[in-house]
Structures are given as C-alpha cells and as structure tokens.
Kinemage of the C-alpha trace (Angstrom):
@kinemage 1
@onewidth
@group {chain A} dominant
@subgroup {mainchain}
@vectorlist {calphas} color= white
{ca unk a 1} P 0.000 0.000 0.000
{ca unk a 2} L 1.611 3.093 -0.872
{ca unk a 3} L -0.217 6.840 -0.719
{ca unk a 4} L 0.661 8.683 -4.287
{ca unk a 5} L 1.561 12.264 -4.595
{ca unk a 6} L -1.755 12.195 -6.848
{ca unk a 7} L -3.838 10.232 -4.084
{ca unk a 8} L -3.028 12.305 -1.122
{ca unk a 9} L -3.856 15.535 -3.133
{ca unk a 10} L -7.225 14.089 -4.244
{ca unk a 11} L -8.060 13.758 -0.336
{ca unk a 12} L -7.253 16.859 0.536
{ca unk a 13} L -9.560 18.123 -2.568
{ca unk a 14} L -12.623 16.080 -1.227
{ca unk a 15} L -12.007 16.988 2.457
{ca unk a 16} L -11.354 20.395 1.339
{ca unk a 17} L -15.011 20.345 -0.508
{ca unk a 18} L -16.833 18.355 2.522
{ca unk a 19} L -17.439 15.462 0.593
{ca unk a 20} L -17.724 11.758 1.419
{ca unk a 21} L -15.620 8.886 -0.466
{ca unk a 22} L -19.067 8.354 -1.620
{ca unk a 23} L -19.587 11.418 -2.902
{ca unk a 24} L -17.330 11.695 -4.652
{ca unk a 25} L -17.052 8.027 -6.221
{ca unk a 26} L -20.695 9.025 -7.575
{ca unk a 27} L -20.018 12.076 -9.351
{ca unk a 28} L -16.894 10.080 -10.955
{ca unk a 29} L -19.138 7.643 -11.796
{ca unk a 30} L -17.174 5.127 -10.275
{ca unk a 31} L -17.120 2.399 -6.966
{ca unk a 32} L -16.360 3.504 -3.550
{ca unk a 33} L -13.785 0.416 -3.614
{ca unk a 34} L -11.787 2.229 -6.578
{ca unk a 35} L -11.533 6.190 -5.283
{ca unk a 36} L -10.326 4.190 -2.143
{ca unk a 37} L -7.479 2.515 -4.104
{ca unk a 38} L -6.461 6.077 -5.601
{ca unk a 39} L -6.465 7.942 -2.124
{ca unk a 40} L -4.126 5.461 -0.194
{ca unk a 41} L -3.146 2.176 -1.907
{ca unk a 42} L -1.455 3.887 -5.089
{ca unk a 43} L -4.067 3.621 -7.997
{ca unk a 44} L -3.297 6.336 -10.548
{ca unk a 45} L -6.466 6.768 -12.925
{ca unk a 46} L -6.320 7.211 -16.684
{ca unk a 47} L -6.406 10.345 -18.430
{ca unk a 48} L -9.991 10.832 -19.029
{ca unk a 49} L -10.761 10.581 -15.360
{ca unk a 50} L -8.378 13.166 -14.511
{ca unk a 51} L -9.709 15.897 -16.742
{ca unk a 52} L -13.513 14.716 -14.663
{ca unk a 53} L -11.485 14.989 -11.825
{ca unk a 54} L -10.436 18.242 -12.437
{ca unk a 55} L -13.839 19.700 -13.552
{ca unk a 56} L -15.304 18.381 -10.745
{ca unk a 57} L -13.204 20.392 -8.216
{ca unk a 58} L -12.490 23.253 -10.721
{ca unk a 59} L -8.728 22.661 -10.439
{ca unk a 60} L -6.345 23.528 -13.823
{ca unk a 61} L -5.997 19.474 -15.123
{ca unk a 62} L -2.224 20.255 -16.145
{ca unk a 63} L -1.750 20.328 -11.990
{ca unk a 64} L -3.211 16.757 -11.858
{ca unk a 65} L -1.245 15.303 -14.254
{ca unk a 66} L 1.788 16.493 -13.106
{ca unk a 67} L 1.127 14.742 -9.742
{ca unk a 68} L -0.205 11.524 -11.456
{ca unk a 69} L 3.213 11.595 -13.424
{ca unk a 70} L 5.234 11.906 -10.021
{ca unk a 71} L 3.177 8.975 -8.836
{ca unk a 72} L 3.810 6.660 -11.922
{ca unk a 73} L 7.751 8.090 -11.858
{ca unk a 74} L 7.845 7.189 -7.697
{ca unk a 75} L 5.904 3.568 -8.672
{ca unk a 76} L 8.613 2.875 -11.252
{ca unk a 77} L 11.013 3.496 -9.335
{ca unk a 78} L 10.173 1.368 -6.346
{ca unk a 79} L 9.187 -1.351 -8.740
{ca unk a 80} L 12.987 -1.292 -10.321
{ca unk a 81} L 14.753 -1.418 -6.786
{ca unk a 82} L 12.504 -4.161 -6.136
{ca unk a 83} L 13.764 -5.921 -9.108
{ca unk a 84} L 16.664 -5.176 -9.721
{ca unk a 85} L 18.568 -3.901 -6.432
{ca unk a 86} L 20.904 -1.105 -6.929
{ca unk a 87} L 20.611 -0.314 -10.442
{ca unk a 88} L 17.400 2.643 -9.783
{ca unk a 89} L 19.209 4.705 -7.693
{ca unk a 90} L 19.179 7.468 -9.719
{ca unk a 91} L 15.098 7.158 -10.326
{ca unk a 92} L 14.786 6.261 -6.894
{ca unk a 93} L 16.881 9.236 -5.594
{ca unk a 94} L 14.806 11.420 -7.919
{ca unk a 95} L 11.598 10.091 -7.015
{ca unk a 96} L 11.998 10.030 -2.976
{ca unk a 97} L 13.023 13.799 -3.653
{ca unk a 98} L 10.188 15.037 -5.502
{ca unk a 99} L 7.594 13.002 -2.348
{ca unk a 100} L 9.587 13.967 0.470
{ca unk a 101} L 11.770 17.030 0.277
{ca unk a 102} L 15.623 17.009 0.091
{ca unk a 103} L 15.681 16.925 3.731
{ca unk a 104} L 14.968 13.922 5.945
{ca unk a 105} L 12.364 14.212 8.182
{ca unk a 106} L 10.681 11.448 10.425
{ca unk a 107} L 7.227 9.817 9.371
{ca unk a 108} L 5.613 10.432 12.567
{ca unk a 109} L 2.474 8.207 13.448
{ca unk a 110} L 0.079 8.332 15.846
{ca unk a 111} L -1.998 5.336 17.199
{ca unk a 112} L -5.196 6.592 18.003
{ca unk a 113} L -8.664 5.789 19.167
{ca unk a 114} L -11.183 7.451 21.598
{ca unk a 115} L -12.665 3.922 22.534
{ca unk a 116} L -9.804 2.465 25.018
{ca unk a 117} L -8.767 -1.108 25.048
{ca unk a 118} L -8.505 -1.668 21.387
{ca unk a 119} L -4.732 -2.680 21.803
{ca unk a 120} L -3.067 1.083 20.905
{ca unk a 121} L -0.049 0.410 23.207
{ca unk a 122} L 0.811 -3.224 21.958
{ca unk a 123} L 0.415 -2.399 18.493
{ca unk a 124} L 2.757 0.939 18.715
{ca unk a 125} L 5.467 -2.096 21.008
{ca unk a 126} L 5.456 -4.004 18.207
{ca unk a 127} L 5.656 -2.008 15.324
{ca unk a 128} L 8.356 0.149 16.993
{ca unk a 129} L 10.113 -3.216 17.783
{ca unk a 130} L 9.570 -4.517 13.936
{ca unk a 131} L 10.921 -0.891 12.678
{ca unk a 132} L 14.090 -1.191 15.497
{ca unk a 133} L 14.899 -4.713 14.193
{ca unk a 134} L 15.055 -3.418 10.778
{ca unk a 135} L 17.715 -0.884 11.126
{ca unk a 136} L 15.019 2.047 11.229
{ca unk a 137} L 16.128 4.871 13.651
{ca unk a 138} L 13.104 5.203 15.779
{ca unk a 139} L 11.557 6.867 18.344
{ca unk a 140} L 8.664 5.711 20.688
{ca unk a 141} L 6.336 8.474 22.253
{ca unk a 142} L 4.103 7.304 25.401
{ca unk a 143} L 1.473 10.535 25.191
{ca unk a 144} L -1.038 8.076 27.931
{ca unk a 145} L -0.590 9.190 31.704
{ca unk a 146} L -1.226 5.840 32.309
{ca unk a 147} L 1.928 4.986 30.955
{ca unk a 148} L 1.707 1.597 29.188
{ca unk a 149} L 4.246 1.988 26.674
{ca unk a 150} L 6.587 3.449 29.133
{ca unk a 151} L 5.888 0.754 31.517
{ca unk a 152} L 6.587 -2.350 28.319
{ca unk a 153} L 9.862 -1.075 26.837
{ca unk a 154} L 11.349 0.009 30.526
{ca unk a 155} L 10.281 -2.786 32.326
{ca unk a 156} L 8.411 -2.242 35.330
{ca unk a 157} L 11.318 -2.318 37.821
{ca unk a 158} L 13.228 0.253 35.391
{ca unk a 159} L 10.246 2.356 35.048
{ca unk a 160} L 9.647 3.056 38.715
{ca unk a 161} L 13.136 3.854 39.607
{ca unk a 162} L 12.676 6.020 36.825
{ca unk a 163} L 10.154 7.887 38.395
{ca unk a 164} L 11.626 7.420 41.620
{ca unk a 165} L 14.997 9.410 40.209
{ca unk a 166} L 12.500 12.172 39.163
{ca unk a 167} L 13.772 12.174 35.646
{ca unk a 168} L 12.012 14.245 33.115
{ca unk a 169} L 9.168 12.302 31.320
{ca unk a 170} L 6.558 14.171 28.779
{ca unk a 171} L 5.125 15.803 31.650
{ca unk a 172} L 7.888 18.161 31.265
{ca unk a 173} L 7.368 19.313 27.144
{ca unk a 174} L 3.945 20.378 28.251
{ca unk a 175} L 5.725 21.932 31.245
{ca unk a 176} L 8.755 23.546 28.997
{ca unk a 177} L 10.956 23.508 31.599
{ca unk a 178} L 12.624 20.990 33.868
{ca unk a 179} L 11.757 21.710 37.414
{ca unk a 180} L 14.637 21.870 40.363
{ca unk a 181} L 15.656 18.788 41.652
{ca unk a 182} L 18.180 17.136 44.412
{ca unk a 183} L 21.302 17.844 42.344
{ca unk a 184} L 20.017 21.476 40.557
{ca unk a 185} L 19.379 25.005 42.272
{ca unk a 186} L 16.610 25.915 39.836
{ca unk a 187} L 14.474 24.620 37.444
{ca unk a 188} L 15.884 24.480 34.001
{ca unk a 189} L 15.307 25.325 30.160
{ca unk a 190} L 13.813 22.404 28.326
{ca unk a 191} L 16.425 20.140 25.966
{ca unk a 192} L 14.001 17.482 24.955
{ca unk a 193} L 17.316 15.439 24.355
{ca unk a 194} L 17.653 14.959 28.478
{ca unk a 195} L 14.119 13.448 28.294
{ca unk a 196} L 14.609 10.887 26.058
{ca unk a 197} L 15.721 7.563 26.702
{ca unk a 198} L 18.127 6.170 24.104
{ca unk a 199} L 18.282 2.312 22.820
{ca unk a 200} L 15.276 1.626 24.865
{ca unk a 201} L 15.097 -1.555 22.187
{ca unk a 202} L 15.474 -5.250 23.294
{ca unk a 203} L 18.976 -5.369 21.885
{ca unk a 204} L 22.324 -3.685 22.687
{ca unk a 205} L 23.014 -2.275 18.928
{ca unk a 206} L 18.830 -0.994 19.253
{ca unk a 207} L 18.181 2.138 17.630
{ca unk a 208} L 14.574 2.850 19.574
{ca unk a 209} L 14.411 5.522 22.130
{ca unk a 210} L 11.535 6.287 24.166
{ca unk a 211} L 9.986 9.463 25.882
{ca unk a 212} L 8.306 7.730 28.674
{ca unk a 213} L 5.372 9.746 30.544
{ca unk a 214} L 3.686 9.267 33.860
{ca unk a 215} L 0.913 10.209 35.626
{ca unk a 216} L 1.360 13.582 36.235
{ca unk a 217} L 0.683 14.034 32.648
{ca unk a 218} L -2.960 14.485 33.262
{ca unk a 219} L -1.977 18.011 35.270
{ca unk a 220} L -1.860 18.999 31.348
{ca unk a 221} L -5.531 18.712 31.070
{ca unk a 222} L -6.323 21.161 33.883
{ca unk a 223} L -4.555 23.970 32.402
{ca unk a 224} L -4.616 23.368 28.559
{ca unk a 225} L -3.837 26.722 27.416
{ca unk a 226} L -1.068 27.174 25.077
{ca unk a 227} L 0.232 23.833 25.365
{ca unk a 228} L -1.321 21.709 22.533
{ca unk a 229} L 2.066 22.721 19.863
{ca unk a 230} L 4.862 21.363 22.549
{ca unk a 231} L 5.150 17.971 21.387
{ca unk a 232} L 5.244 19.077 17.755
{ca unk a 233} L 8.339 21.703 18.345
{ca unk a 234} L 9.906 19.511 20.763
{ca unk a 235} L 10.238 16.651 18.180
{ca unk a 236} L 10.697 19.177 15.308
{ca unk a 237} L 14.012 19.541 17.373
{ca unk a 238} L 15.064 15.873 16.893
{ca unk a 239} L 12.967 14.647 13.912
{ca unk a 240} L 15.996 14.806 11.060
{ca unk a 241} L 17.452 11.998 13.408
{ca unk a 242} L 14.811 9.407 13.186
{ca unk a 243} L 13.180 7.430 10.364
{ca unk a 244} L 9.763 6.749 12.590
{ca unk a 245} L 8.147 8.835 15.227
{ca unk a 246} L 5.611 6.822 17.002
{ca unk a 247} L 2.771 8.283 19.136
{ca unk a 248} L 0.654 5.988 21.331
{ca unk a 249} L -1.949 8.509 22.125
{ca unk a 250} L -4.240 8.257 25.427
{ca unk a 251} L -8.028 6.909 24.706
{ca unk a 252} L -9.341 10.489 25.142
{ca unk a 253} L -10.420 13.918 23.618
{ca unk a 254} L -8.373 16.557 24.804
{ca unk a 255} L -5.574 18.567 25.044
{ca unk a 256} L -3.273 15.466 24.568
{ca unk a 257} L -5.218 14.629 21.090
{ca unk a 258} L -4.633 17.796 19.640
{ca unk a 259} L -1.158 17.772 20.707
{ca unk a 260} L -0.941 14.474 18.849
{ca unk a 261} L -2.564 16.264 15.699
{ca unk a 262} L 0.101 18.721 15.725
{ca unk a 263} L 2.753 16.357 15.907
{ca unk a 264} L 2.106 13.682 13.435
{ca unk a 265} L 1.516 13.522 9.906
{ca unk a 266} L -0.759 10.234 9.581
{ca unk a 267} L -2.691 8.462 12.358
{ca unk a 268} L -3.292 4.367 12.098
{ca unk a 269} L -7.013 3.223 14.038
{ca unk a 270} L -6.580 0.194 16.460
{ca unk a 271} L -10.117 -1.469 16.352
{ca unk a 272} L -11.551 -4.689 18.899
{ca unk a 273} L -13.971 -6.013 16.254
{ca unk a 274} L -16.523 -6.539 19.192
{ca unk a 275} L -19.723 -5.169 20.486
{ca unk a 276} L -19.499 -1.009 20.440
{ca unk a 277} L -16.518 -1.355 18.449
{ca unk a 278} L -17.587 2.083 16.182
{ca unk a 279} L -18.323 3.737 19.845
{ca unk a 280} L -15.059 5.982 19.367
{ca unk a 281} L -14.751 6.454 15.907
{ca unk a 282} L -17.320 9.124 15.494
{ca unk a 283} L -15.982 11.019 18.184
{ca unk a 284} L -12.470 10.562 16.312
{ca unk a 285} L -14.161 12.146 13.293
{ca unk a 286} L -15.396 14.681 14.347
{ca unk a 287} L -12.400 15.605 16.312
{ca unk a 288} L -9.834 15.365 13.345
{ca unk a 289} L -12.441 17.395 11.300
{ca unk a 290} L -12.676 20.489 13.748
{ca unk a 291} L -9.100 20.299 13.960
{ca unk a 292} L -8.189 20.214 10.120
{ca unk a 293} L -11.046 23.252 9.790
{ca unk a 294} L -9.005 25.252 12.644
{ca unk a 295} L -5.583 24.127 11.135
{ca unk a 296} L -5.392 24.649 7.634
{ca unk a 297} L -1.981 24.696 7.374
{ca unk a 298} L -1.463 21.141 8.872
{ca unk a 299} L -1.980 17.612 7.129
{ca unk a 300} L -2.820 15.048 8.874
{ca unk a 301} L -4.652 11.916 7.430
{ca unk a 302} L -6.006 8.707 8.716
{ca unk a 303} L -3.620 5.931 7.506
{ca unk a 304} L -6.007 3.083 8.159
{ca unk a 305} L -7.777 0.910 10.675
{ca unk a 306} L -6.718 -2.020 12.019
{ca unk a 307} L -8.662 -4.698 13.346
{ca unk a 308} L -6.630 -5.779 16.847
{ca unk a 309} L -7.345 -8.810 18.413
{ca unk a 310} L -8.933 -10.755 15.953
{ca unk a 311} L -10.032 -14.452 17.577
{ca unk a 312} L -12.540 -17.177 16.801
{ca unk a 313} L -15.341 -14.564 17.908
{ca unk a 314} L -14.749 -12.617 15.115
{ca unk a 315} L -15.990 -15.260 12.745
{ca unk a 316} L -19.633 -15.197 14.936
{ca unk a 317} L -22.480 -13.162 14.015
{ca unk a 318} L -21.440 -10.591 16.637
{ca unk a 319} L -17.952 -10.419 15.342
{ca unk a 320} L -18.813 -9.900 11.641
{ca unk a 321} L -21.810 -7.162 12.651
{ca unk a 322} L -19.193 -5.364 14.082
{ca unk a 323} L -16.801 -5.373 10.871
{ca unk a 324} L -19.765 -4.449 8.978
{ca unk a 325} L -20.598 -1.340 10.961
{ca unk a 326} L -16.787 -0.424 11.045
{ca unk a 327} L -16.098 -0.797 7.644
{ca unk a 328} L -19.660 1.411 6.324
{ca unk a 329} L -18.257 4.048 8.648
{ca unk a 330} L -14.589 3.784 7.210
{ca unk a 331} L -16.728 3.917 3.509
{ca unk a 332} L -18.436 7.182 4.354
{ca unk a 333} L -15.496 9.234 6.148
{ca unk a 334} L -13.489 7.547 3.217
{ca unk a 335} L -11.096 6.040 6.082
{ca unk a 336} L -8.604 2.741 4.329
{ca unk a 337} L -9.245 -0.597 6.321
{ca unk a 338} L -6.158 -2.746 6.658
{ca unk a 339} L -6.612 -5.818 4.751
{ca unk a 340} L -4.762 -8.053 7.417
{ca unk a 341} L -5.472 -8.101 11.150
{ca unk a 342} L -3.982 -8.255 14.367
{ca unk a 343} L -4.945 -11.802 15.238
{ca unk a 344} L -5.632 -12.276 19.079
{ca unk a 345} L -2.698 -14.778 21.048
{ca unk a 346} L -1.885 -14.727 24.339
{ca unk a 347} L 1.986 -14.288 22.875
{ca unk a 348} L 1.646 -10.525 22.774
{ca unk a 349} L 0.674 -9.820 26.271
{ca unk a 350} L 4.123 -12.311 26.776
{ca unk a 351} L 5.965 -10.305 24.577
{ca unk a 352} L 4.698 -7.194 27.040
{ca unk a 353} L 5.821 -8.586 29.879
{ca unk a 354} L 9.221 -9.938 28.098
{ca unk a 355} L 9.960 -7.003 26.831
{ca unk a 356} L 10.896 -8.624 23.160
{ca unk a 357} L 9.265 -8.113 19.612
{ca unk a 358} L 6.988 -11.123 18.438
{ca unk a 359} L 9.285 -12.998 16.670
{ca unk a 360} L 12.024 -13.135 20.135
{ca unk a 361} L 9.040 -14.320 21.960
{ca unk a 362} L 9.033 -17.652 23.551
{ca unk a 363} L 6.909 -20.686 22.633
{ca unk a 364} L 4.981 -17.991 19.818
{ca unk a 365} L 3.558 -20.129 16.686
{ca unk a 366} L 4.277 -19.209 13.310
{ca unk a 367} L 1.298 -18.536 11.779
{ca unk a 368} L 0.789 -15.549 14.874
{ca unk a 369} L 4.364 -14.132 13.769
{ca unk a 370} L 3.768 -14.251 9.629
{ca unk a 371} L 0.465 -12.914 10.611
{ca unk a 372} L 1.896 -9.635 12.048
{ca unk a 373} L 4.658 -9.767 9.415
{ca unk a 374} L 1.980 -8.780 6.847
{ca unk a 375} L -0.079 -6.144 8.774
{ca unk a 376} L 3.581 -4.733 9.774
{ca unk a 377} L 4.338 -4.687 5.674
{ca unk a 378} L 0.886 -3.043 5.153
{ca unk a 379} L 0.746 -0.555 7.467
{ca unk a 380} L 4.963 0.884 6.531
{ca unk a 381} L 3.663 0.467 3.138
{ca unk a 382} L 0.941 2.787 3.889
{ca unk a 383} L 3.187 5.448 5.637
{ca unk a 384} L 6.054 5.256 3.012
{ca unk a 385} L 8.380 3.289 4.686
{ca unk a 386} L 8.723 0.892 2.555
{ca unk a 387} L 11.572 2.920 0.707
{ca unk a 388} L 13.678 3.627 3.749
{ca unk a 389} L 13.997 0.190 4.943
{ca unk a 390} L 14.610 -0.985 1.204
C-alpha cells in the first residue's frame, strides 16, 4: 500500500469540498472500492478521469497530471529497486526527492482511538520493535498518563526507579521547563534530548528511544492553554534523526489529542472487532475534522484501521456485525481498512511482559508471527516506509 503524490492531493480536494468517499465516487461515476485505491493504496487513474477529476473540483488538469506523473515516476522506481537492487538509484533518488523534500524528516504516526482497550499500546510495542529490528532509527512516544508503553519497553522495575529518580518524562514538554531537583538550584530550560531515553530496544546495537510519561501528565488537562504545539516543536528539534516517530496517544479527547494532531503527519485506528466497536470512531471524526477546519496549514490523514485482536469470535455473528458497521463508517469518512489483522494470542501480552518483539518471543507459533509480518508490511507500506527500509 503506498499513498501517491496524486492520491493524497485528491483527499485533501474532497475533504477540502466536505465530501464523502461516496460522494465523490458518484459524481466520478465510479465504486467507492476504486476512489479508495487512488487515495491510499497507489491507484493512478487514466487520463480521461483526470480531466472529470479536475472539472469536478475546478482545479487547472495540467496540476493533476503532473502529480499523477510523479506517482507513476515514484511507482517505477520502487518497482525497479525491487527488481533489480541497486541499479534505480538514480530514479529512486529522484523520485523520494520530488515526495519527500531534500531533507529527511521522520514519518511520525500516531496510534489513536477514543474507545480504550482496542490494543493502541501493543500495536505501537510491536511495530516500533519490527521498525528497530530493521535498522530504522526510531523513536517511541508514550502521550497516555497511564503509561503503558513506558511501563513495556522500561520494564516495570526500570520504570519506577525512573520515576523514583524524578527524571524528566513528557510531563515536562507540556511543562517547557525541567523543574529543580536534588542535584540542581533551579528549574531548568527544556532540551528534549535529556528526556529521552536512548536504545530503549530489546537489543544492545537498538536504535529505539523512548519518551516515557507518567501520571502527572494528566496536570496537562487542567490547564490546557497554550500547550497543545509542545510535542510538535519539541520533536521538530530531533525529527531529522529518526526514520519513525511513534505516538501511542491516550483513549481520550483533549488537550493530549490535539497535541498528537500537531505532531504527526498520519494516524493508524486500532479497532476490537466486538460489540461497540464504532463507539469511538465518530468522536475521532469529528475531532480530526474540527481540527483540520481550525488548522489549515497542517496535514494530517487517517492511515487506516486495524482490526486488533482478531479471535474465533470474530468469525460469529457478533464479530462480523461489528466489521460491517466499522467498515460502512470507514466507507463514508473515506477512512482505508487494513486488509490483514492483528490476530488475538496470548503471545503478545508475553511479549509485554518480556519485553521482546513477536518474533524473540518464547513458545509464539508461526502462523501468529507471519500474521503480524503482513499487517507490519501493510501498514509501513501505507506510511512510506517501505523505501527507507529498502
């Protein structure tokens, strides 16, 4: 899956308008399934449906094909690599340039959902573990006061003498400053460097860090004001350094959501396909939508959903209503659903308390590992990974 130059610029045309996947898949005269495939999974349509395209949104068509040519161009040129390893560089070069700047800059994801329980933290542990093992430079953000993902990567013994030390955590980016402690006179400017912990990975040559939080994280929420762009400049300070930013984002609509917003550049849905499983995503919406009306300037784009915890249940009547319901919202927001799941084992609450990606985990079965494999492959594919780890 791979979002286009051309695809992300049709989005932002629709959103721009206020109109539904559907909407706009009828005036095209064409399925809901194929405007899907243009938007994130790297469909580029023929010439006769750009020039619709382009009357339809009043946009000069000479624009539209210069996009759909950088998609085909940045298609090519992954498709070469693929094939034949080392001899694209040039085309490859070329293409990553015209997508994503000359500069480097971090994809930075957050995993978000307003329903809790869906499995945010362990699917942010494992992809940041997946990216780590791959060589990816990486950086794990724990934006939940409860501190799960903080708590995981640490290890719970670490973690509280962690807190114990009084080291800085993400309490102290909303705070800007680093308050006095045993060993300082005065509290101190903020270097987000001093609160992040580096190779926070399961191995000695890792290249995850983490910015753990902690409870007092919540004090953020009783005194908002002015503090919903820290995250964003404190990791626009360290972003050239890392390939992946991840966010796991706390179950909740607040000042801690928008600061996610600000910070990230594509958000990936963890979903329980159970009973109430839409109960957040309405919520999540409508919250991205005020925020994109209010913020102009910023892109930010729903990456996909992913179904989490997948088990024999799923294949019920319950299981499959749920699905259902999910995937008509996903259809009318125009939202991508991940075509592989996170299948349910009892392996990844091991590999939690281990502190190890899937794979490392003991007694895990194969089919549990290729299983995540795939959704790991989907979802970088999705962000445009794919072509740093290649």
């Amino acid at each position: 899956m791979h979002v286009t130059p051309f695809g992300r610029e049709l989005k932002r045309l629709r959103a721009e308008r206020g109109l539904t996947v559907r909407d706009l898949s009828a005036r095209l005269g064409k399925s809901v399934g194929y405007v899907g495939k243009i938007e994130v999974q790297g469909e580029v349509p023929n010439a006769d449906l750009i020039r619709k395209v382009a009357h339809i949104f009043g946009e000069e068509p000479g624009q539209l094909f210069e996009l759909a040519r950088r998609s085909l161009l940045a298609q090519a040129g992954r498709e070469i690599q693929l094939k034949y390893p080392g001899a694209s560089e040039g085309l490859q070069g070329r293409s990553d340039s015209l997508e994503k700047g000359e500069s480097k800059m971090a994809t930075v994801v957050s995993l978000i959902n307003m329903k809790g329980g869906v499995g945010k933290t362990t699917l942010a542990m494992q992809l940041a573990h997946a990216a780590d093992s791959k060589d990816l430079k990486v950086l794990a953000v724990d934006l939940d006061p409860q501190s799960n993902l903080s708590q995981v990567l640490m290890g719970p013994q670490d973690y509280v003498g962690h807190l114990r030390a009084n080291k800085p955590t993400i309490a102290q980016i909303f705070d800007d400053y680093i308050p006095a402690g045993a060993n300082t006179a005065a509290p101190r400017p903020l270097d987000v460097n001093k609160v992040m912990l580096k190779k926070a990975g399961y191995w000695k040559n890792s290249t995850l860090d983490l910015i753990p939080s902690r409870l007092e994280l919540s004090r953020t929420l009783k005194n908002p004001t002015g503090k919903e762009r820290r995250l964003a400049k404190a990791l626009a300070q360290v972003q050239n350094r890392y390939d992946l930013i991840i966010i796991d984002c706390a179950p909740t609509e607040s000042i801690l959501t928008d600061a996610a917003y600000f910070a990230s550049r594509y958000a990936i849905v963890p979903i329980k396909p159970e009973y109430m499983a839409t109960i957040g995503l309405p919520l999540l919406a409508r919250s991205l939508r005020e925020f994109q009306l209010e913020n102009e300037d910023h892109e930010i784009e729903i990456a996909g959903l992913v179904f989490n915890h997948s088990s024999a249940y799923t294949s019920g009547p319950e299981g499959q209503r749920s699905i259902k319901e999910v995937t008509d919202f996903a259809a009318q927001e125009g939202w991508y659903v991940c075509e592989n799941q996170m299948k349910y084992s009892a392996s990844y609450a091991k590999a939690a308390r281990e502190a190890t990606p899937l794979s490392r985990t003991s007694y895990v079965r194969h089919d549990v590992i290729s299983g995540f494999e795939k959704l790991k492959e989907e979802i970088f594919g999705i962000v445009g990974l794919t072509e740093v780890m290649a």
